[in-house]
MARLO-674484 format. One record per residue (C-alpha): residue in one letter; x, y, z. Coordinates in steps of 0.1 Angstrom, whole numbers, padded with zeros to 4 digits, always signed. Layout:
N
AXYZ
...
***
This chain:
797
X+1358+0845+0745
X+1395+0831+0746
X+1398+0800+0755
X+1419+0789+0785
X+1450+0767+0767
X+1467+0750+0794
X+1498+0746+0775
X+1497+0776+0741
X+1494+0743+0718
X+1476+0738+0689
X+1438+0723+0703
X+1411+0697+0682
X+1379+0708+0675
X+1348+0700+0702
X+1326+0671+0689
X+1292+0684+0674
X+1263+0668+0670
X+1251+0677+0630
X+1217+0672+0618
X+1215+0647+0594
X+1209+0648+0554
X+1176+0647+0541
X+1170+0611+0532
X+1146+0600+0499
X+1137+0565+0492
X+1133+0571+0457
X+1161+0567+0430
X+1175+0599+0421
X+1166+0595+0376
X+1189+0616+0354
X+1217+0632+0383
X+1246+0608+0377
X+1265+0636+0355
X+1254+0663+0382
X+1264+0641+0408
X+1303+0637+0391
X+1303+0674+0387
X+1297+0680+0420
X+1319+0661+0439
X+1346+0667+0412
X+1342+0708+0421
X+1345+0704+0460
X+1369+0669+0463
X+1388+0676+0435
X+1394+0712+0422
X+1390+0727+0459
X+1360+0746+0453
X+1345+0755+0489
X+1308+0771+0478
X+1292+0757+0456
X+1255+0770+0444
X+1232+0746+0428
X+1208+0770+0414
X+1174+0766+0393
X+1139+0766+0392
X+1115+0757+0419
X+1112+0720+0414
X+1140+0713+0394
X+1152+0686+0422
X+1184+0710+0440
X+1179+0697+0477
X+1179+0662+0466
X+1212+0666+0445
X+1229+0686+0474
X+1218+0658+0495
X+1225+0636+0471
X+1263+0647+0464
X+1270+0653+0501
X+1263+0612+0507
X+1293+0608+0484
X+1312+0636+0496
X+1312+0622+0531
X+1343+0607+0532
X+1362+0640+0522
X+1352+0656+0553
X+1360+0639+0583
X+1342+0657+0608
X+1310+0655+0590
X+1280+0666+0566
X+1253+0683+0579
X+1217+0697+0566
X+1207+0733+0576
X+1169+0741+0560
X+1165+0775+0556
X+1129+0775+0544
X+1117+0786+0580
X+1139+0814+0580
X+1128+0842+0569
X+1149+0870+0582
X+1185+0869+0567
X+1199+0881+0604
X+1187+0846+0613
X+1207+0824+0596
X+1237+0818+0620
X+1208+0810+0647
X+1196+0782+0618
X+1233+0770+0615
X+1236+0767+0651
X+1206+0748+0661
X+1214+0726+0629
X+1254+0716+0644
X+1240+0715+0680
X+1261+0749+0690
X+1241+0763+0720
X+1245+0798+0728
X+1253+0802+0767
X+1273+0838+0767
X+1281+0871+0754
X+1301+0865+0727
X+1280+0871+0695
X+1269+0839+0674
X+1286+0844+0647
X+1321+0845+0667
X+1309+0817+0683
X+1304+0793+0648
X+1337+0805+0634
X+1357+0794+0665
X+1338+0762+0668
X+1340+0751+0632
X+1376+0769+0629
X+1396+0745+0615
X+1369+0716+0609
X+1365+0696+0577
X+1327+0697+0578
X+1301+0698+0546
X+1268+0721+0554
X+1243+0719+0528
X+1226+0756+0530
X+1187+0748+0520
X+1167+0772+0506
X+1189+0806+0505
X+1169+0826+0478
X+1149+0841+0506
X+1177+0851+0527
X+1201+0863+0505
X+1208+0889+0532
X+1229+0866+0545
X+1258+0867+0521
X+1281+0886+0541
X+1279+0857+0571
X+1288+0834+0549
X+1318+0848+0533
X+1333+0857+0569
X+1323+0819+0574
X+1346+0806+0544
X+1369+0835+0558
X+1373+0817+0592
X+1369+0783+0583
X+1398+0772+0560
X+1384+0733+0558
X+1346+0738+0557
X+1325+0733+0526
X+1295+0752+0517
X+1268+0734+0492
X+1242+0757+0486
X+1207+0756+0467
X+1192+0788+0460
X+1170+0795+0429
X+1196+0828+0425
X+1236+0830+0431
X+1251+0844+0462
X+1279+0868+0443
X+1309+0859+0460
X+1343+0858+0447
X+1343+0822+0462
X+1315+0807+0444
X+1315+0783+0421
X+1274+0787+0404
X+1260+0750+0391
X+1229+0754+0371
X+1208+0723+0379
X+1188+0718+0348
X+1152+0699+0345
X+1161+0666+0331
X+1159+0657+0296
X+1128+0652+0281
X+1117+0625+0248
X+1094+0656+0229
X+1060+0652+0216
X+1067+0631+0191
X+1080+0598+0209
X+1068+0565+0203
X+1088+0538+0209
X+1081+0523+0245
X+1119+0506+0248
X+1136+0537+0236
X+1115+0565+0255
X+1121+0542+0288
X+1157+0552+0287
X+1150+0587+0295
X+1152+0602+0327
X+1118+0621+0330
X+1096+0590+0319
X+1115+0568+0335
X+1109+0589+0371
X+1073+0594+0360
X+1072+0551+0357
X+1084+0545+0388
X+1066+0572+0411
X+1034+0559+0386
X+1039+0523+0404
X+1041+0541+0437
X+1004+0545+0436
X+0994+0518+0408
X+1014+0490+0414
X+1021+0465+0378
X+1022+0502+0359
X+1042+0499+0328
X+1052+0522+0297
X+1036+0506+0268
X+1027+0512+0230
X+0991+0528+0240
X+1008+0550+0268
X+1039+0558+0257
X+1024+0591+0238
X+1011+0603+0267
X+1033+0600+0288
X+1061+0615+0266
X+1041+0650+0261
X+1035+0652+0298
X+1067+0649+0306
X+1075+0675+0282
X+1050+0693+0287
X+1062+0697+0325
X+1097+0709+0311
X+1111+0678+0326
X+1106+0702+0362
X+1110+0662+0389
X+1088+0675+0412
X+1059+0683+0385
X+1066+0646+0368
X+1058+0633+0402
X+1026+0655+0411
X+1015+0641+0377
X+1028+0606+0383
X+1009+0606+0415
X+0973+0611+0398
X+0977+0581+0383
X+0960+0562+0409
X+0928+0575+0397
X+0934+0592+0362
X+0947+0574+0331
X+0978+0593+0313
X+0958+0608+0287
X+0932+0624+0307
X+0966+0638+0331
X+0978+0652+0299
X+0943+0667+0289
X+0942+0683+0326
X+0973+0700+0322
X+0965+0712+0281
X+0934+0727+0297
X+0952+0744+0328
X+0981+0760+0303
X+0968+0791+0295
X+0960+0803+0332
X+0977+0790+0364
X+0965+0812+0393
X+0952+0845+0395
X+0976+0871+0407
X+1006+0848+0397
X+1005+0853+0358
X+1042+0872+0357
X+1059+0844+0369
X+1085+0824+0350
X+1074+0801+0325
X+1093+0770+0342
X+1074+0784+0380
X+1041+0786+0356
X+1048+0751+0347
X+1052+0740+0382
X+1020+0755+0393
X+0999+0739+0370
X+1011+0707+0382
X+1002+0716+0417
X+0968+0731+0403
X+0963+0698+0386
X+0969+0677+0418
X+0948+0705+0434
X+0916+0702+0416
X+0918+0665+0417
X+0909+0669+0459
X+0876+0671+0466
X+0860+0702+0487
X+0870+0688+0525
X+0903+0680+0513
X+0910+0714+0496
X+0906+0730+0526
X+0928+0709+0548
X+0959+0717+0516
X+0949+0752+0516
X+0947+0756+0553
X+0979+0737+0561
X+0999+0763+0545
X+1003+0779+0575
X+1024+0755+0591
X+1061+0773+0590
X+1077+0738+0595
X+1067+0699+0601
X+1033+0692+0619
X+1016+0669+0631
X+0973+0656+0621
X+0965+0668+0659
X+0982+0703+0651
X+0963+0701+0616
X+0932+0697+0636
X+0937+0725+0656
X+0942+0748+0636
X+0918+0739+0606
X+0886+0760+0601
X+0863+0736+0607
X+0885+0721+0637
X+0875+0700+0666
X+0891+0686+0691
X+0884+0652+0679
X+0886+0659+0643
X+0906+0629+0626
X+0928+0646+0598
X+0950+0616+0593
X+0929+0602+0564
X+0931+0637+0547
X+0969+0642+0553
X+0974+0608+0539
X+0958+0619+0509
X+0977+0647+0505
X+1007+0623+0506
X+1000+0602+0488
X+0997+0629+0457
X+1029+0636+0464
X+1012+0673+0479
X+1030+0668+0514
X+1054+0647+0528
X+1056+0627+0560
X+1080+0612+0584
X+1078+0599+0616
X+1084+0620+0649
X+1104+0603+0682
X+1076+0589+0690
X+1067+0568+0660
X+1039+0595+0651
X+1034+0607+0618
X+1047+0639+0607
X+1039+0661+0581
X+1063+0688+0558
X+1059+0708+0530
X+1085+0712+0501
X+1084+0751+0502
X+1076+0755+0464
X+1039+0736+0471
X+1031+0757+0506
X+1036+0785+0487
X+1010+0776+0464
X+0988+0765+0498
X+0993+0800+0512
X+0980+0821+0482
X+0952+0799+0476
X+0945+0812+0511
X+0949+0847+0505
X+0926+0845+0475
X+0904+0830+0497
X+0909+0854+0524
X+0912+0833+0549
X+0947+0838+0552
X+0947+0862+0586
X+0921+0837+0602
X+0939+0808+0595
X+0978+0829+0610
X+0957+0839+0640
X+0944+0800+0650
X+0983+0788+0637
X+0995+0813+0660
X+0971+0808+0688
X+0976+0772+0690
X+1014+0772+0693
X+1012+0797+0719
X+0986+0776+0737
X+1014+0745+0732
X+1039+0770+0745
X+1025+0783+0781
X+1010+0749+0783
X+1047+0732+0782
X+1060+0764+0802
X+1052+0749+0838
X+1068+0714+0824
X+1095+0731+0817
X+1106+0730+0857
X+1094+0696+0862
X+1099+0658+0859
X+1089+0659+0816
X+1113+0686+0811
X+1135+0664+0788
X+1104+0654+0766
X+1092+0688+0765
X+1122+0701+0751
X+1126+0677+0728
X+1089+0686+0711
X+1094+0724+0716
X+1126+0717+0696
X+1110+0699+0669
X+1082+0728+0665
X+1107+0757+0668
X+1104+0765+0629
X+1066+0768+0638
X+1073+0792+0670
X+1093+0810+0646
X+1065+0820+0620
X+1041+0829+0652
X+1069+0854+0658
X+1073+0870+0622
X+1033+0868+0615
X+1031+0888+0651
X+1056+0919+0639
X+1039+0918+0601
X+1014+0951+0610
X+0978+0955+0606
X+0967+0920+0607
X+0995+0904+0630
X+0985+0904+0674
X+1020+0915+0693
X+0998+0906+0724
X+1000+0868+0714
X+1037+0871+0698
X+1044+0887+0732
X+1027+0860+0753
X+1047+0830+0732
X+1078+0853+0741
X+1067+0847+0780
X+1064+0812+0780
X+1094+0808+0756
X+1123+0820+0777
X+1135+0791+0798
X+1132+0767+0764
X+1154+0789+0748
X+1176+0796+0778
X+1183+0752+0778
X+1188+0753+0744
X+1209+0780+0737
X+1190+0803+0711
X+1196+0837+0731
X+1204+0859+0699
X+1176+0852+0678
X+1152+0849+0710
X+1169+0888+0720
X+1160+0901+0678
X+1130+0892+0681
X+1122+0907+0721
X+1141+0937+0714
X+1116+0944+0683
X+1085+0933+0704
X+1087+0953+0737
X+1100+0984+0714
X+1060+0986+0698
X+1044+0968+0732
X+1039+0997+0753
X+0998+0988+0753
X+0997+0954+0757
X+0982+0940+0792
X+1005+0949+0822
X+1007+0907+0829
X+1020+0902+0788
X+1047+0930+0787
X+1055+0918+0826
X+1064+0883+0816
X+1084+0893+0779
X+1100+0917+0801
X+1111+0891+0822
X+1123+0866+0795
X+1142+0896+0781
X+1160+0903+0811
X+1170+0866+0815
X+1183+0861+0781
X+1203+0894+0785
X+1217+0883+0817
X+1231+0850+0802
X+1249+0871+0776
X+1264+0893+0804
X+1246+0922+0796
X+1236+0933+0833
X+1223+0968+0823
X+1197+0957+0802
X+1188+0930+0823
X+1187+0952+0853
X+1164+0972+0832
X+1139+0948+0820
X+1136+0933+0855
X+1130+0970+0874
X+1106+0972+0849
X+1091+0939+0852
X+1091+0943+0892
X+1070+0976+0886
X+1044+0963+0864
X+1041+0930+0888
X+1037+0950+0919
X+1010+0968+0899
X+0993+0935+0893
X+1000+0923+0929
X+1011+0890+0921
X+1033+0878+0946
X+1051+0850+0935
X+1062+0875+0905
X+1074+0898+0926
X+1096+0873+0943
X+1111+0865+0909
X+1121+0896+0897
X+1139+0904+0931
X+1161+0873+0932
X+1165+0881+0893
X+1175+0918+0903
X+1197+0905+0935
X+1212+0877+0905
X+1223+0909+0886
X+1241+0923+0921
X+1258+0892+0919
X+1270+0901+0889
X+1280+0931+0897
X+1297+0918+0927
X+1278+0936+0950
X+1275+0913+0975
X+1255+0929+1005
X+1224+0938+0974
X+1227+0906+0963
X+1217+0890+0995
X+1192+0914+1007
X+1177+0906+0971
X+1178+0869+0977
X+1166+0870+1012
X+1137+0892+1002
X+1128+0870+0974
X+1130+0839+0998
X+1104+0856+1021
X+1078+0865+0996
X+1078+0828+0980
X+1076+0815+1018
X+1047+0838+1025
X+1027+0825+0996
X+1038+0790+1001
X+1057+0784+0970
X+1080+0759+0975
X+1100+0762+0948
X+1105+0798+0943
X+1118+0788+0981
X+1145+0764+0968
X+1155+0786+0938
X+1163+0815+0965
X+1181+0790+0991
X+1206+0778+0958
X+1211+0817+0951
X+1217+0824+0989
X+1239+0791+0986
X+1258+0804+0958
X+1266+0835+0972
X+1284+0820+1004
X+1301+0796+0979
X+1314+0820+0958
X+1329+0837+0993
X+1344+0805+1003
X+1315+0800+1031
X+1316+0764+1021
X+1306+0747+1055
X+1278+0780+1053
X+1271+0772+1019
X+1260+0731+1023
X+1231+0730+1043
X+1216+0757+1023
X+1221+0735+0988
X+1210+0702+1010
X+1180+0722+1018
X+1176+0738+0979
X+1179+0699+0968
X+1152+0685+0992
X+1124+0709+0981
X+1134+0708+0942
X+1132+0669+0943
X+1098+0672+0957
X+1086+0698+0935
X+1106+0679+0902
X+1122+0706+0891
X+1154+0682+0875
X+1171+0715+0862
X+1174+0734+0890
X+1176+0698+0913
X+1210+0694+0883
X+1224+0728+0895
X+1217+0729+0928
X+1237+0691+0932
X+1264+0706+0905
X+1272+0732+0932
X+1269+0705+0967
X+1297+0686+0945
X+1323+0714+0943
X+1310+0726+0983
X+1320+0690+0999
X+1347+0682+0976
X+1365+0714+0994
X+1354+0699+1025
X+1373+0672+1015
X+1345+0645+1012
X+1353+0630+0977
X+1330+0603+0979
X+1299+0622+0985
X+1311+0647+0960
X+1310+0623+0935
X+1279+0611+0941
X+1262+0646+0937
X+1285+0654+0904
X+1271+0618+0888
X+1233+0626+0900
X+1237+0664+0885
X+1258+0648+0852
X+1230+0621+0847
X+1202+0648+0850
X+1216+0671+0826
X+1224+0644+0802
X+1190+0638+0799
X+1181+0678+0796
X+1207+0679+0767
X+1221+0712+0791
X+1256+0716+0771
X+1267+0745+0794
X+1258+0720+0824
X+1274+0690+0811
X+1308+0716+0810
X+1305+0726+0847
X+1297+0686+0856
X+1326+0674+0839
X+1352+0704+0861
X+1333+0692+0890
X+1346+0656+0880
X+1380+0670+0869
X+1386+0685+0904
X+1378+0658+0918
X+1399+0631+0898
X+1427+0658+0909
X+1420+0658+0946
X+1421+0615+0939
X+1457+0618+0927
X+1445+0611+0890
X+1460+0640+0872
X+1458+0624+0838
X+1419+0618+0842
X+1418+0656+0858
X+1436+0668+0824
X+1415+0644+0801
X+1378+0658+0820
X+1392+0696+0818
X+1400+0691+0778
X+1362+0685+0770
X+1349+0709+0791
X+1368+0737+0774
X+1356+0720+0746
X+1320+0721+0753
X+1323+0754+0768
X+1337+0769+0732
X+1306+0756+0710
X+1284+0772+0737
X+1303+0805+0740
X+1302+0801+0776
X+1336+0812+0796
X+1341+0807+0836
X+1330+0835+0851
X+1359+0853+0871
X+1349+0833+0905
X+1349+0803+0893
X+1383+0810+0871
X+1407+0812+0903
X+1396+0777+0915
X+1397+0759+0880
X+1432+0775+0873
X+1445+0768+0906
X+1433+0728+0901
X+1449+0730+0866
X+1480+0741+0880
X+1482+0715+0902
X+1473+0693+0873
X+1504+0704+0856
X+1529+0703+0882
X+1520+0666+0885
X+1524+0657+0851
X+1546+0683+0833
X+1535+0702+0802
X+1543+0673+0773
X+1517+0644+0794
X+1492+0674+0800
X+1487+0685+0768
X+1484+0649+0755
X+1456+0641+0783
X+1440+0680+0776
X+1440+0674+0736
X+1423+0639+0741
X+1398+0656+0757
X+1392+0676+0739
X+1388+0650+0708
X+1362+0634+0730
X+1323+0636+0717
X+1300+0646+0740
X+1283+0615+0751
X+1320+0598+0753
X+1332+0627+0775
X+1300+0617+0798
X+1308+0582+0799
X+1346+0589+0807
X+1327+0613+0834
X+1308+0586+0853
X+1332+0554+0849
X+1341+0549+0883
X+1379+0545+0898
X+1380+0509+0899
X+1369+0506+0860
X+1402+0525+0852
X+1436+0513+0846
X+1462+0530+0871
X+1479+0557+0861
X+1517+0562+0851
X+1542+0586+0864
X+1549+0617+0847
X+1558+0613+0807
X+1535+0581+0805
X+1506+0579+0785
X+1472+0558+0787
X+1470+0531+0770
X+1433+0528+0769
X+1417+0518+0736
X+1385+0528+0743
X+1390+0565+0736
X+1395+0554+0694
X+1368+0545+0674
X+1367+0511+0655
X+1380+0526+0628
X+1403+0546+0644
X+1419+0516+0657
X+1419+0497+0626
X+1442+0536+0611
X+1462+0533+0644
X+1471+0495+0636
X+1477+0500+0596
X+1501+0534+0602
X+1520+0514+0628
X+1533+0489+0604
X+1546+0514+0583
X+1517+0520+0559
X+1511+0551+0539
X+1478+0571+0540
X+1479+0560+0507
X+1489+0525+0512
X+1461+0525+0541
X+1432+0539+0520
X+1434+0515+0494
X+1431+0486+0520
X+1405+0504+0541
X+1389+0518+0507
X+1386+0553+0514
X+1401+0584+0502
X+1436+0591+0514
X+1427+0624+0531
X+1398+0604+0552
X+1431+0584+0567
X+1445+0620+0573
X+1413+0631+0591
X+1416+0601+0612
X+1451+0602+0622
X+1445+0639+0628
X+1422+0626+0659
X+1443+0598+0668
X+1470+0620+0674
X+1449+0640+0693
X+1429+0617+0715
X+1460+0595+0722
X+1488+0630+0729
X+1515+0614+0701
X+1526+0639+0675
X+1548+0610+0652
X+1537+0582+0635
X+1571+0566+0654
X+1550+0574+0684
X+1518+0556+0674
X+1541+0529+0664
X+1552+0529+0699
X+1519+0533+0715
X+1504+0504+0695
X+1532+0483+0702
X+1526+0488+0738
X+1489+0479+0735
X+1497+0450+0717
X+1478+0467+0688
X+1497+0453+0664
X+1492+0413+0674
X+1449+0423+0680
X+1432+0391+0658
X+1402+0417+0647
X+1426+0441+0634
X+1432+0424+0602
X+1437+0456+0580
X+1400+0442+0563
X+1376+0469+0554
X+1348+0473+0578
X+1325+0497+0586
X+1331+0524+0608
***
């Protein structure tokens, strides 16, 4: 996709919304030097990957996470956290970058276009979790650094990547006393005892190194090869075993770790006979639950635990077991949305979990009830996925996706994996990944299932052929949509379920539309219409009035077009179908507002706005905020028109999602008009702040009414509206309009001089000035300079 450019000028970047760091409580014993050699390499010597490699356990994610904290200020759009350990196919990866910087997928352009055009020329840090396992990947992320001339890579992988790029740190195990320590004050200096001592008070509080335990606690820690995460599985027995007998549990365990697992390194030997320790310290029930739990591909929840467990019922309490396991420093837990506990694995410990269950042979059991219950979650949540809980449901589909992802790879793994259930999660998948945007990694995996599902049930293949053909026709490929629908309408006329075959003939006539054959497409619709009327579905009634709608839009039927979308909007509100209700309201807007009723178009636009808000619809917020751009145009408010159109473009570009050709005459002709009223120099100022905008403050621009809004000045004017800089911002805008330096600035805001850079980069941006005698200007006219709480103090931003 190209995106439309108003004016051929140089554009900022879209706002994203970047998953945060991994946050630990605990001090970080031993890393300062690390720490200074990190963000010497990427602030100061340039360099733009960085691997931290090691052993399992040697403490990389918490360094990267760590480092990036400090390296914040350096990159002014942002850090962000993408964990790999999920991911198991290397082709996956730009689908785990995307979902990680909120990028959602909503057209044809491949993925991986789609992240270097939307981090382009961005100043962001992504910390690449876990790469060892997809090392495929290499290539994607050297066309990445390719594209990207300001983005940072930080990357922990226990091997390098082997690009010319890369800078390789070897994070070692911290320093160890040796056997032979003695001396309580002087052995508390180093950095393995002294994390053992604290995560030892974690579990007995008053715990102290002292003459009798000093020993002890000396040999384990050298013992463990100063590996963090073995020091704390060790420390974490302490609340039932003294030092010694921890350090006579792991003499014992030396010799053999695991059967089947003998070959491995010695430092990954070490690390497992730390687990093993912690391990055999569980009693029989609480083995089970570790061991069982290992099939969880992401976080979880005790209720999932339950479910799956071999002794599960539906009332089984796990919490007391999980908390165990935490406890020992075995899992971790967080909390979910909704204050619930939520459990994770550190990847190095489930691995452990996962053979223990394939000595046990129980693994296949235990993958058939993981997979069986997240498909269960899945086609229970599918019929939500149209109603009033839509927003909520996303949300917890979203959190589980790393789970729906293992269901997928244990269902193509061969003799012991079910396609039928992989197939069925597939089914009841396709409209969470059509709202969220994960189309190419939701087509992989389809393309590879229907390829070997020829004898599956007729209703299975039916419905994956179905979700295929959707996410092919959001990516504008019509000729395998058309395909996978023909076939889907076969197999459902086969089955004679008629509400099916309604579906797949509006979804055929949808493909007509396409096509631009209009006379199919509304034979298709109207057919569609009748079958849902004849079995009394409402909604598959409301879906085929909005397509019948549509159609007369798109032909200019306008005055056709509105009762059909009043009707559409009655039966979806009654049925709670806010998506389709959001669309249906989307398209009334643009209908009356060429009717020339503004008012009531506004009032649709701000219902349909407000509902996809809530659905986190990116694609949808774009096509609200045009509506509201058109209409700020027809209301003689060219700037707000030019401001509105900026962030849709913008939003548009981190979704891949151009205008199709119908709706490209009528945006370009507003935009024109746009122009013409402002002149090129005001509308790229307007357009570019717009752009700058984040995505919730491009919704509130959206919905602040007329009267909230200063008037508008003629052509060559600018706003003069503070609102669009953040605090910070303002407090750059104020400092630079004296006559400051960046460097002059940083030192009184203390920050690094290319943080002021990054910010003036966006002021220029959000406020159209391209001089510093400009923003001089620009303040001076919003009495910026005279503002009491713009002293020049450092505060936070």
């Amino acid at each position: 996709m190209e995106p439309h450019d108003p004016t051929g000028g140089a554009r900022p970047e879209a706002s994203l919304r970047l998953r945060p760091l991994i946050t630990v409580g605990t001090p970080l014993f031993g890393r300062e030097d690390d720490l200074a050699v990190v963000t010497r390499l990427i602030s100061n010597d340039g360099v733009r990957l960085l691997t931290l490699t090691g052993a399992g356990g040697t403490g990389k994610t918490r360094l990267a996470c760590a480092a990036a904290v400090r390296l914040a200020a350096d990159f002014g759009d942002g850090v962000c956290f993408v964990d790999l350990s999920a991911v198991e196919d290397a082709a996956l990866v730009p689908a785990g970058v995307a979902q990680a910087i909120g990028v959602q997928e909503s057209g044809s352009e491949p993925l991986e276009a789609i992240l270097g055009e939307v981090l382009g020329d961005r100043a962001i840090l992504l910390v690449l979790d876990n790469f060892e396992q997809v090392l495929g990947a290499v290539q994607f992320v050297a066309e990445l650094l390719a594209s990207c001339p300001r983005l940072g890579l930080l990357v922990t992988s226990r091997e390098p990547l082997h690009l010319r790029a890369e800078q390789v740190l070897p994070v070692r195990p911290l320093p160890v006393p040796g056997t032979a320590a003695s001396d309580p004050r002087v052995v508390a200096n180093n950095p393995a005892v002294a994390l053992f001592v604290d995560r030892g008070r974690a579990c007995r509080p008053g715990f102290d190194l002292t003459h009798e335990n000093v020993r002890p606690i000396a040999e384990i820690c050298t013992r463990l090869d100063g590996l963090p995460l073995a020091i704390e599985l060790a420390a974490a027995q302490l609340g039932v075993l003294s030092p010694k007998t921890i350090l006579e549990r792991l003499l014992a365990r030396a010799p053999f770790v695991l059967s089947g697992v003998s070959d491995l390194p010695s430092r990954h030997r070490t690390l497992r006979a730390a687990v093993a320790s912690s391990y055999d310290l569980l009693d029989a029930a609480e083995q089970n639950v570790f061991r069982w739990c290992g099939v969880f591909g992401g976080g979880f929840t005790a209720a999932d635990a339950a479910a799956v467990y071999v002794d599960g019922q539906a009332d089984l309490d796990m919490l007391p077991s999980l908390a165990i396991l935490a406890d020992k420093s075995l899992i971790q837990v967080t909390e979910d949305a909704d204050g619930e506990p939520r459990f994770r694995w550190l990847e190095t410990i489930r691995s452990f979990a996962v053979d223990h269950l394939t000595l046990s042979g129980e693994l296949p059991i235990a993958r058939r009830r993981h997979a069986e219950h997240y498909v269960a979650i899945a086609e229970t949540a599918e019929a939500a996925l149209v109603g009033r809980d839509m927003s909520r449901v996303l949300a917890a589909l979203e959190r589980d996706y790393d789970n729906f992802r293992a269901v997928f790879h244990w269902s193509l793994e061969g003799d012991t994996a079910d396609l039928g259930l992989g197939l069925r999660l597939a089914g009841a998948m396709y409209r969470f990944w059509n709202l969220r945007g994960h189309l190419s990694e939701a087509r992989q995996w389809l393309e590879r299932a229907l390829a070997h599902g020829d004898s599956q049930p007729t209703v299975v293949r039916a419905k994956a052929l179905n979700a295929s053909g959707v996410l092919a026709g959001m990516q504008s490929d019509d000729a395998r949509a058309e395909a996978c629908f023909a076939e889907s309408l076969a197999l459902w006329r086969l089955v004679g379920d008629t509400t099916r075959v309604a579906a797949a003939v509006g979804n055929l006539g949808q493909v007509a539309q396409n096509r631009r054959d209009v006379e199919r497409a509304m034979s298709c619709f109207r057919e569609s219409m009748q079958l849902y009327d004849s079995v009394g579905d409402r909604r598959g009634v409301a879906v085929s009035l909005g397509s019948v709608a549509r159609l007369e839009r798109q032909q200019g039927h306008d005055r056709q077009a509105v009762p059909l979308f009043e009707r559409s909007v009655a039966l979806f509100r009654e049925v709670g179908d806010d998506r389709s209700l959001a669309n249906s309201l989307g398209n009334l807007g643009h209908c009356v507002l060429r009717l020339g009723d503004l008012s009531q178009a506004q009032a649709y636009f701000t219902e349909s706005l407000e509902l996809r808000q809530a659905l986190g619809n990116t694609v949808g917020i774009a096509e609200c905020l045009e509506g509201f751009a058109a209409l700020a145009s027809a209301n003689g408010r060219p700037r707000r028109a030019a401001r509105l159109y900026g962030a849709a473009e913008a939003l548009r570009e981190i979704t891949g999602a151009p205008l199709f050709d119908a709706e490209r005459a009528e945006h370009d002709k507003s935009v024109k008009a746009v122009r013409q009223r402002l002149g090129e120099r005001s509308l790229l100022g307007e357009w570019s702040a717009g752009r700058a905008l984040a995505l919730q403050d491009a919704v509130r621009f959206a919905l602040r009414v007329a009267g909230d809004e200063p008037a508008e000045s003629g052509e060559g004017g600018r706003t003069s509206e503070r609102s669009i800089l953040t605090r910070r911002e303002l407090e750059v805008a104020a400092l630079v309009a004296r006559g400051l330096t960046n460097r002059q600035a940083a030192e009184r805001l203390l920050v690094a001089p290319r943080t002021i850079e990054t910010h003036l980069e966006h002021i220029f941006a959000k406020l159209g000035v391209q001089t510093r005698a400009e923003l001089a200007a620009w303040a001076a006219r919003d009495d910026l300079l005279g503002a009491a709480s713009l002293t020049g103090r450092p505060r936070s931003s």
